[in-house]
C-alpha positions as CSV (number, residue, x, y, z in Angstrom):
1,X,-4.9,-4.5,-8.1
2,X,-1.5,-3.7,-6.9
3,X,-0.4,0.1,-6.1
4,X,3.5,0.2,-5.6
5,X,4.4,3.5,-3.9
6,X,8.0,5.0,-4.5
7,X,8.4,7.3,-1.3
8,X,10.6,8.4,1.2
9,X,7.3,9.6,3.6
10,X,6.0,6.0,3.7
11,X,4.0,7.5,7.0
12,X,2.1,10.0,4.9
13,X,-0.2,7.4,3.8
14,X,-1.0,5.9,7.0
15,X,-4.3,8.0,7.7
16,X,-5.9,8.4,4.7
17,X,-6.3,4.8,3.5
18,X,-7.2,3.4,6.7
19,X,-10.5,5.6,6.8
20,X,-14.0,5.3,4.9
21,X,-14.2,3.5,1.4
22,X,-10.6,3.6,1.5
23,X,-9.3,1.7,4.3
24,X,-12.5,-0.7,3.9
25,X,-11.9,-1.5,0.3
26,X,-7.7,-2.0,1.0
27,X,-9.1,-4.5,3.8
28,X,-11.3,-6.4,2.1
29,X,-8.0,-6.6,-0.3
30,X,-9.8,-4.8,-3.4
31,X,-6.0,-3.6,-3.9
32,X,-2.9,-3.8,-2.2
33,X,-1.1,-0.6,-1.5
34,X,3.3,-1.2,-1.1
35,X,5.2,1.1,-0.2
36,X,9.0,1.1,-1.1
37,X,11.6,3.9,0.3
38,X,14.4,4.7,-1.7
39,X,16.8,5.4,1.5
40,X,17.0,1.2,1.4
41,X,18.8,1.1,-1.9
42,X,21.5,3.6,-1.2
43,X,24.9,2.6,-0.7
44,X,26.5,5.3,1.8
45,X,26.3,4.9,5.2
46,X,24.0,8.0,5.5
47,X,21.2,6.8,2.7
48,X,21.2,10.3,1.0
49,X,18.8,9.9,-2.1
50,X,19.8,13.2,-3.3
51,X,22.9,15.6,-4.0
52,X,23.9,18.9,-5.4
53,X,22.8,19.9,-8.9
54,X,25.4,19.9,-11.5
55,X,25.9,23.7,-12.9
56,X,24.6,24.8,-9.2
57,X,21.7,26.5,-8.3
58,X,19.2,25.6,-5.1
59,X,18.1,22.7,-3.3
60,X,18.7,19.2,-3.3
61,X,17.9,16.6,-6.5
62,X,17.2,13.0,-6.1
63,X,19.7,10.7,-7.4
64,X,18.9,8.2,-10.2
65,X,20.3,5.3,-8.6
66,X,17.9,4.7,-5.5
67,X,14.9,5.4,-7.5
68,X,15.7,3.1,-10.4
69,X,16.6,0.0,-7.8
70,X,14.3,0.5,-6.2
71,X,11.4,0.2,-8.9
72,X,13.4,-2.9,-10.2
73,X,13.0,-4.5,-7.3
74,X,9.5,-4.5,-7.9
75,X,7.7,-7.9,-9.1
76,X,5.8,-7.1,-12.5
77,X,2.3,-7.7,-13.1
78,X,0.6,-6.9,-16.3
79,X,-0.6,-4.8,-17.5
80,X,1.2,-2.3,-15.2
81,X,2.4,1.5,-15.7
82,X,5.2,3.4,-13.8
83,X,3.9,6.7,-13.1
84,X,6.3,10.0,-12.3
85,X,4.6,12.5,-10.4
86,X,5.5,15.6,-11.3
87,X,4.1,19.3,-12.3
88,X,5.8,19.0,-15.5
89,X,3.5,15.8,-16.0
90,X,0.1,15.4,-18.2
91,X,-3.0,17.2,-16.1
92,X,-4.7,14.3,-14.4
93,X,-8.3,13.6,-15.3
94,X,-11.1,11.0,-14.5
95,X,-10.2,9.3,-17.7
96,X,-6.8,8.4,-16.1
97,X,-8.7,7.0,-13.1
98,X,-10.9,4.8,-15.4
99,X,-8.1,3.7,-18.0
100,X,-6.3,2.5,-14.7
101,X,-8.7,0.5,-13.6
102,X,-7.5,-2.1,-16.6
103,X,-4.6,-2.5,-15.2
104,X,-2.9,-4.9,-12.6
105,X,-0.4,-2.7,-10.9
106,X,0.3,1.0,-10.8
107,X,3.6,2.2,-9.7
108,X,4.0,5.6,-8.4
109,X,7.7,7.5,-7.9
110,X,6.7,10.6,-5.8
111,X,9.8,13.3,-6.3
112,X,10.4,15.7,-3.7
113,X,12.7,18.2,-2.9
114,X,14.2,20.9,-5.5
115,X,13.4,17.8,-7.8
116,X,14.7,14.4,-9.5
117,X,18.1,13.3,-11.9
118,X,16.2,13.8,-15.8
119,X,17.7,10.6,-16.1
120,X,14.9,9.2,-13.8
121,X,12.6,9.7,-17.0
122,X,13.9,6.7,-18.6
123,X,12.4,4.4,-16.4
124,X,8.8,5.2,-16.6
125,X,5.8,5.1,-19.0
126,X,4.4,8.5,-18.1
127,X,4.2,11.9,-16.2
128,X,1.2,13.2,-14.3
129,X,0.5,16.7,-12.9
130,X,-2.3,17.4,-10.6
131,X,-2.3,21.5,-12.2
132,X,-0.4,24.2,-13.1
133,X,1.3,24.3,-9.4
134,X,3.7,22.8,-7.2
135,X,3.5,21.1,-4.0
136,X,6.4,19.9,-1.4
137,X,6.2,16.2,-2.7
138,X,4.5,13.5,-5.0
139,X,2.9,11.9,-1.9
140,X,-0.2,14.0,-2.1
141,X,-0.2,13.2,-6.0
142,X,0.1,9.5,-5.3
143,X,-2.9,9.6,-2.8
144,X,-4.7,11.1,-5.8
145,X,-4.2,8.5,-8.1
146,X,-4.7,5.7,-5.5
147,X,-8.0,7.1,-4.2
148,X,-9.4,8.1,-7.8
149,X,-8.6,4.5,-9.3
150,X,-9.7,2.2,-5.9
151,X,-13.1,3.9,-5.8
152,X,-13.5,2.9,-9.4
153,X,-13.0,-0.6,-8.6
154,X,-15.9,-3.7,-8.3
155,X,-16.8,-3.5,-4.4
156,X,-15.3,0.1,-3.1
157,X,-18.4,1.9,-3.4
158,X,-22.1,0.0,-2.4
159,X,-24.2,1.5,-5.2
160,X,-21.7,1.2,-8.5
161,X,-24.6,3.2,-10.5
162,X,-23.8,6.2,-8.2
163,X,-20.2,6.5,-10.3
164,X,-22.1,6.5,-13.6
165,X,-23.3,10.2,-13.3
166,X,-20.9,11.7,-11.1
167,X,-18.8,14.8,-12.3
168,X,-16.3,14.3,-15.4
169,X,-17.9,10.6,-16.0
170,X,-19.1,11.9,-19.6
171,X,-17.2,15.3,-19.6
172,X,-20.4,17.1,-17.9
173,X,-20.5,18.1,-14.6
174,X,-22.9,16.7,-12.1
175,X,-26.4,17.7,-11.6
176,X,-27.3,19.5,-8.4
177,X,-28.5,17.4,-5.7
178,X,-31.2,17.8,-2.7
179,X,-32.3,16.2,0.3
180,X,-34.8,17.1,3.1
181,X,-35.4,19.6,4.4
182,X,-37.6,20.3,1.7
183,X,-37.1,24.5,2.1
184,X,-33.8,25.7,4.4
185,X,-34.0,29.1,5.1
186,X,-35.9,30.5,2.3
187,X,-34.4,28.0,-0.2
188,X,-36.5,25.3,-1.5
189,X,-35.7,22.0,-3.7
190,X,-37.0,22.4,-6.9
191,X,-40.4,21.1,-7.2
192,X,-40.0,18.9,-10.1
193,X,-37.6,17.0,-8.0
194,X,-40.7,16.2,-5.6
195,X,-43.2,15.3,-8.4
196,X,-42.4,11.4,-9.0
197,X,-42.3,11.7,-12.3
198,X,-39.0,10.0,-13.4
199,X,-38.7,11.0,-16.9
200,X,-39.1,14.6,-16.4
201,X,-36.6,14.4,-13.6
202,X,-33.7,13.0,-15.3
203,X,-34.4,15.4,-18.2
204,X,-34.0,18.4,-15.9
205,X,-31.0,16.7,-14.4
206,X,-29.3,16.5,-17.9
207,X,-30.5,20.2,-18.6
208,X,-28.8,21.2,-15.2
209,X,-25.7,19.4,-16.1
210,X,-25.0,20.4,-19.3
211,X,-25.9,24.5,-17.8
212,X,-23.5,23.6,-15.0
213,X,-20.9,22.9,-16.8
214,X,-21.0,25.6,-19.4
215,X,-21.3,28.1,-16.8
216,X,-18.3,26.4,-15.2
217,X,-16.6,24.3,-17.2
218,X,-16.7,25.8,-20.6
219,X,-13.3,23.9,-21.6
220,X,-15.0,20.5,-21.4
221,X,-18.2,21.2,-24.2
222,X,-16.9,20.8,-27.6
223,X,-14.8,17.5,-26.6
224,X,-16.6,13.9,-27.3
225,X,-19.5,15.3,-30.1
226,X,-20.9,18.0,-27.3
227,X,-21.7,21.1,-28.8
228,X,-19.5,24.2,-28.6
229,X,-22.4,25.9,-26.7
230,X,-25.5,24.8,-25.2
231,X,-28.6,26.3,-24.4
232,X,-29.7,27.8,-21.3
233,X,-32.1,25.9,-18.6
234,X,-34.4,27.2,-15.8
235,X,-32.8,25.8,-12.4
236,X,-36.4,25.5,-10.6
């Protein structure tokens, strides 16, 4: 798979994906990560990607015409989407991250400053927000997305059955988890987690999950055939 980064902090992403599952799952060349800054497809001798709003007001807006050569100079691979990241975008969920997985190349157009020419909207397939706030710049975004689909793909992670129950994966939260000591400072693991037996064990792991998240998540029961409510469980 083929991420194509449109960013003018290129540098930003130099940490994160060369440590942990990351940076071992972009060398053994799961996926590719390209970056491309739009300074290289301006035409002044300054490379300014952005100007003045028309009808004033503050900051800076990116220009159209950097951004747009610069995705078309892009190869294509398909299936691929073109991605702006911005908070006036879709909220981003694990269903993105596994919907992504089908395809063959992402790219991702990280605004920054005050924000981008509307006319940029013409050239992609769709908008994502991380939440209901704003951040300097798409780059943090972009990591998102790249870290959320690679860890989805064949080889990132060792045990791919650990991504089956995780948080989100079936619109419940995860289950609490446990590991020795078996009591820290007056608070022990719940004993049916020490019994062996396997079948009650993954029935109090649904019961915690589906408490979790209606305690937590509320929002998410009612979606996919889960009840509006659920009952309550004992946590020990």
């Amino acid at each position: 798979m083929r991420f194509d980064v449109i960013t003018l902090f290129p540098e930003f992403f130099t940490s994160p994906l060369s440590q942990g599952l990351m940076g071992k799952a972009l060398a053994k060349e799961i996926a590719t990560v390209i970056y491309t800054n739009p300074r290289n497809f301006t035409m002044d001798k300054h490379q300014r990607v952005d100007d003045e709003p028309y009808g004033g007001g503050v900051g800076m807006v990116l220009k159209p015409e950097p951004i747009f050569s610069a995705v078309e100079s892009l190869p294509q691979l398909k299936p691929r989407e073109i991605i702006l990241l911005t908070p006036q975008g879709e909220r981003l969920t694990q269903a993105h991250f596994h919907t992504w997985t089908n395809y063959q190349q992402l790219v991702l157009i990280c605004g920054a400053y005050e924000g981008f020419d509307e006319r940029i909207r013409y050239l992609v397939d769709r908008e994502i927000s991380l939440g209901d706030f704003v951040l300097t710049s798409g780059e943090i975004p972009a990591l998102t997305i790249i870290n959320g689909v690679l860890r989805l793909l064949p080889g990132t992670v060792g045990k791919a059955a650990s991504l089956i129950s995780e948080s989100f994966s079936e619109l419940l939260l995860e289950y609490p988890q446990y590991t020795r000591p078996p009591e820290f400072r007056g608070w022990p693991v719940p004993e049916i987690l020490r019994s062996g037996n396997h079948q009650a064990i993954a029935e109090w792991r649904t019961a915690q999950q589906q408490q979790r998240t209606q305690e937590r998540r509320p929002d998410l029961l009612g979606m996919e055939g889960l009840p509006a409510r659920l009952p309550q469980f004992p946590v020990g």
